[in-house]
C-alpha positions in Angstrom: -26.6 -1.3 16.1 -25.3 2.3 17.0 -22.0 2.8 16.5 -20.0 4.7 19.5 -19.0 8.3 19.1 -15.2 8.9 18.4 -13.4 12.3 19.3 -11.4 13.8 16.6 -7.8 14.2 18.2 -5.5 16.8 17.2 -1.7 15.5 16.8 0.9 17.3 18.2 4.8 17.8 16.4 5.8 15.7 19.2 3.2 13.1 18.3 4.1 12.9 14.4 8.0 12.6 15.2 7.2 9.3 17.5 4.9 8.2 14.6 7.8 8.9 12.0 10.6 7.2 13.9 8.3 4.3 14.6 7.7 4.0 10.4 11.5 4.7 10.1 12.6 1.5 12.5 9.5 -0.1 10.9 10.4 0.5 7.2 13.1 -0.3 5.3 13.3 2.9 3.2 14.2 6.0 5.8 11.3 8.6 6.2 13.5 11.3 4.6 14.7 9.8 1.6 11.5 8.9 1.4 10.2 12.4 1.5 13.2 13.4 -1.2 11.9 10.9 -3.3 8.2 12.2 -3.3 10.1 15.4 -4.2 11.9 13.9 -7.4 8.4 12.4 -8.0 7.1 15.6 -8.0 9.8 17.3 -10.3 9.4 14.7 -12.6 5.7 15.4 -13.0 6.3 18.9 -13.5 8.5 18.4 -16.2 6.6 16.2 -18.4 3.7 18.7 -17.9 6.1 21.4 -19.3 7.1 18.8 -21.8 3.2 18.2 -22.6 2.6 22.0 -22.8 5.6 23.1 -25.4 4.6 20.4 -27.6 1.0 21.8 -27.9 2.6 25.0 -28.3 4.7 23.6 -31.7 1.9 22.1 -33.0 -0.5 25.1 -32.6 2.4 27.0 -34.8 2.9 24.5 -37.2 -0.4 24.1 -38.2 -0.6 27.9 -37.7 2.5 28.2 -40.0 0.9 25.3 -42.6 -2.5 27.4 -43.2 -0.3 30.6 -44.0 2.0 29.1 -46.3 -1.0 27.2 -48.0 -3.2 30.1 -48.6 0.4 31.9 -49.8 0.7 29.6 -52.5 -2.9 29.7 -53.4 -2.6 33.6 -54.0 1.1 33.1 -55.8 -0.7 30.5 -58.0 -4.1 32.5 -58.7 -1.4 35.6 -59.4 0.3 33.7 -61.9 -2.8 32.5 -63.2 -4.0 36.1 -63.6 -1.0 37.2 -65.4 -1.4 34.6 -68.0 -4.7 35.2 -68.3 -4.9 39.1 -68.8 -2.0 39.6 -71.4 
């Protein structure tokens, strides 16, 4: 069975603001503080990505940190070793 050929329609500003006030008398949540709430959303995100990201960062320099001060007290420890050992 062929299915019948639909035009794509562009929608004006005038056609979204009828579409929007019909949602807002439909809803019970207003369209903007819905929209202000997306936004939040959105900030929220963003933050915990930043959050995600730091933390990275601190562990890539603590472990960064850990192999320097381990291989520092290797070489303080074979020093002493050497001292003792070539008297």
């Amino acid at each position: 069975m062929e299915q019948p050929e639909r035009r794509r329609r562009s929608f004006t500003d005038e056609d979204v603001q009828a579409l929007i006030s019909a949602f807002d008398v439909a809803r019970s949540v207003p369209y903007e503080l819905h929209r202000e709430h997306h936004e939040y959303i959105g900030v929220l995100l963003a933050r915990e990505k930043r959050r995600v990201e730091r933390m990275e960062k601190i562990k890539a320099n603590v472990g960064g940190w850990g192999v320097i001060v381990a291989l520092t007290g290797l070489g303080a420890a074979v020093w002493a070793w050497v001292k003792d050992h070539l008297k």
